[in-house]
C-alpha positions in Angstrom: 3.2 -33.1 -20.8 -0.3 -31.7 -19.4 -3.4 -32.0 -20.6 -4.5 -29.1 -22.8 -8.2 -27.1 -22.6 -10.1 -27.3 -25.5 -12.3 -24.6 -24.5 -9.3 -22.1 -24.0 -6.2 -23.9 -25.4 -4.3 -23.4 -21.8 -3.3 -26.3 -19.8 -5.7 -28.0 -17.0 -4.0 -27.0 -14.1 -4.0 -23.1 -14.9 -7.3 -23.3 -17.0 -10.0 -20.5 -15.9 -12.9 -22.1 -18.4 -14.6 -23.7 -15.5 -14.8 -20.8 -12.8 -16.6 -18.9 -15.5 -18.5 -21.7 -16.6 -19.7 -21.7 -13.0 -20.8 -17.7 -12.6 -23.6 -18.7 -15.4 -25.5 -20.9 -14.4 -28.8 -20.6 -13.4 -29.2 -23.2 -10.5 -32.8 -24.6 -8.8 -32.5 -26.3 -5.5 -35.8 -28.0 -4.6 -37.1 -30.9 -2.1 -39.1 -33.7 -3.0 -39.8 -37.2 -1.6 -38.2 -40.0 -2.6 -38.6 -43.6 -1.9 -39.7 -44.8 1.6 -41.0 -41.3 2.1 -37.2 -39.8 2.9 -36.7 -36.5 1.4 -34.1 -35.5 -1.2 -32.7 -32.5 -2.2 -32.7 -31.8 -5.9 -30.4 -29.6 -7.7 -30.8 -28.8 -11.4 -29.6 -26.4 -13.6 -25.5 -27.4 -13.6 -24.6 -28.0 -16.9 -22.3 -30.8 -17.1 -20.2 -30.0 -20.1 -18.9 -27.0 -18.2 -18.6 -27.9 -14.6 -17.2 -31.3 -13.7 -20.9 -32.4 -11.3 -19.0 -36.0 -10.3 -16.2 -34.2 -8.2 -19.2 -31.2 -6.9 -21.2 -34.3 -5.7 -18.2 -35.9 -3.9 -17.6 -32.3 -2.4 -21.4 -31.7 -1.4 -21.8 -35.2 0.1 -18.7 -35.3 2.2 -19.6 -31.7 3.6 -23.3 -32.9 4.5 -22.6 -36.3 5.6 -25.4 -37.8 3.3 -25.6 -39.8 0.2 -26.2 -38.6 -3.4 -26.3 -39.8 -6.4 -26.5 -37.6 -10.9 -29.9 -38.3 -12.5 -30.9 -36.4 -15.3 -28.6 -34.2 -15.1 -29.6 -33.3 -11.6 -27.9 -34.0 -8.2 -29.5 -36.1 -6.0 -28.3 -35.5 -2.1 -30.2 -37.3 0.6 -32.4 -34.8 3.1 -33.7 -31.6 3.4 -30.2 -29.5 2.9 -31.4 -26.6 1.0 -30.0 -23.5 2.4 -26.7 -25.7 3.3 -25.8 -26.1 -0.3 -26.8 -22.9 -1.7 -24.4 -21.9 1.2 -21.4 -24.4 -0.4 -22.0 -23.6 -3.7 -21.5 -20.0 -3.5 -18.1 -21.1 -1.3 -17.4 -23.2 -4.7 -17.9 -19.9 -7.1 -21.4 -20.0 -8.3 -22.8 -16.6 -7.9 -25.6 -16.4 -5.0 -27.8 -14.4 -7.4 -28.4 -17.0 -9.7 -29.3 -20.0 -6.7 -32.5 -20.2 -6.4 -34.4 -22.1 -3.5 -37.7 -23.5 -4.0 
């Protein structure tokens, strides 16, 4: 038997409540410098309850090649890749209105 929403009472596999979940967010994607003086690229503003950020992470860091690591609620990916995710996340449904790059 498959596993039921509990957002929309549909099952996983035909659920919808993500893809929405995804069109309102309000995401920042900002560099800073991180240990050893590397830079990291920062994105915030993914709310975890409605979008599942461990399998985004594993999508973004095999696309870029790079590490990454959650922190805060905030995605971690090693090096300056700013307009390369805001380029991936609008390929993964997030609307390129509400990316904004710092």
């Amino acid at each position: 038997m498959a596993e039921i929403c509990p957002v929309c009472g549909l099952p996983k596999d035909i659920c919808t409540c993500e893809f929405a979940a995804r069109e309102e967010q309000k995401i920042m994607i900002y560099t800073i410098i991180g240990r050893f003086r590397k830079e990291v690229s920062v994105i915030s503003g993914i709310d975890p309850k409605k979008v599942d950020t461990k399998a985004l992470l594993k999508k973004l860091k095999q696309t870029l090649a790079c590490g990454g690591t959650i922190k805060n609620n905030e995605l971690w990916l090693q090096g300056s890749h700013k307009q390369k995710i805001k380029d991936l996340l609008v390929k993964e449904g997030f609307k390129k209105e509400q990316i904004e790059i710092k």
